[in-house]
C-alpha positions as CSV (number, residue, x, y, z in Angstrom):
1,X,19.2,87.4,71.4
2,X,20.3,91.0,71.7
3,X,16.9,91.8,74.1
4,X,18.1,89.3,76.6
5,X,21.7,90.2,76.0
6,X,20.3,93.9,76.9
7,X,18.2,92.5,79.4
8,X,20.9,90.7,81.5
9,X,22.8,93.7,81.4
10,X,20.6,96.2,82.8
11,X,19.6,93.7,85.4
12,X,22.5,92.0,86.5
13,X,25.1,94.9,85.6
14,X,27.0,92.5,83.8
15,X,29.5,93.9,80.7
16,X,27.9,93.4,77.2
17,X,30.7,90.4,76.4
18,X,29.5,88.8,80.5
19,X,26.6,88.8,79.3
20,X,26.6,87.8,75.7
21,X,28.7,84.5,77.4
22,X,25.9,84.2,79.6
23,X,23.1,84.1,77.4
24,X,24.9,81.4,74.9
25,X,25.3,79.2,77.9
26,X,21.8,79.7,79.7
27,X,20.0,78.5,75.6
28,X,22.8,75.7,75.7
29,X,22.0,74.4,78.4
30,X,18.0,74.5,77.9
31,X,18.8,73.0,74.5
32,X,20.4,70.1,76.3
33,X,17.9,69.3,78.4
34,X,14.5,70.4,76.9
35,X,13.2,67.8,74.4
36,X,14.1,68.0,70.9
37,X,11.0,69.9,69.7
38,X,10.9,72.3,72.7
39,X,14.6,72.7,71.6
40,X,14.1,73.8,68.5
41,X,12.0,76.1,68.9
42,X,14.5,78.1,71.3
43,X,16.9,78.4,67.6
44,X,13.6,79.4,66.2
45,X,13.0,81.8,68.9
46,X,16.6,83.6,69.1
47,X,16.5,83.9,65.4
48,X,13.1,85.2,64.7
49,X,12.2,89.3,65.1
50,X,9.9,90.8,67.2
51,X,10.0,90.7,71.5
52,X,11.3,87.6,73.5
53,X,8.7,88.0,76.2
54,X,6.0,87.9,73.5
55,X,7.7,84.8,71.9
56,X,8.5,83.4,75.5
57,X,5.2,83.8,76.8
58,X,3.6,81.7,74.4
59,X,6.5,78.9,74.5
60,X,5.9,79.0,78.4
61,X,2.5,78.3,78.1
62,X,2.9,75.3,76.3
63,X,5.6,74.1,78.5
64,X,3.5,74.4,81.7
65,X,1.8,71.1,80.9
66,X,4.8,68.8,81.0
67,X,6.5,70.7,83.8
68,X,3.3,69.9,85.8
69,X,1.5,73.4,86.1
70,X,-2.2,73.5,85.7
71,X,-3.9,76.1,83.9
């Protein structure tokens, strides 16, 4: 959570708390609406180590089936 947190702040120029507030409502929201599974692995996500976009890269791959993408 802290490389997005950094993330958001160095692109958006938002203060560390802005931001912080941001990123807990952004992986609220996708919790609500992604199915349970998919949600899950977001908690699984923020509290593993190693780099989000490695993490997210594989997550989006697997997501670009149901959101109608083809490979």
């Amino acid at each position: 959570m802290n490389e997005m947190i950094q993330r958001l702040i160095e692109k958006t120029g938002l203060s560390e708390e802005q931001a912080s507030a941001a990123a807990t409502t952004v992986l609220g929201f996708l919790k609500e609406k992604l199915p349970g599974p998919v949600a899950s692995q977001i908690d699984s996500l923020m509290a593993g180590g190693g780099g989000i976009g490695e993490k997210l890269g594989g997550l989006g791959a697997s997501l670009g089936g149901m959101f109608g993408k083809k490979e």
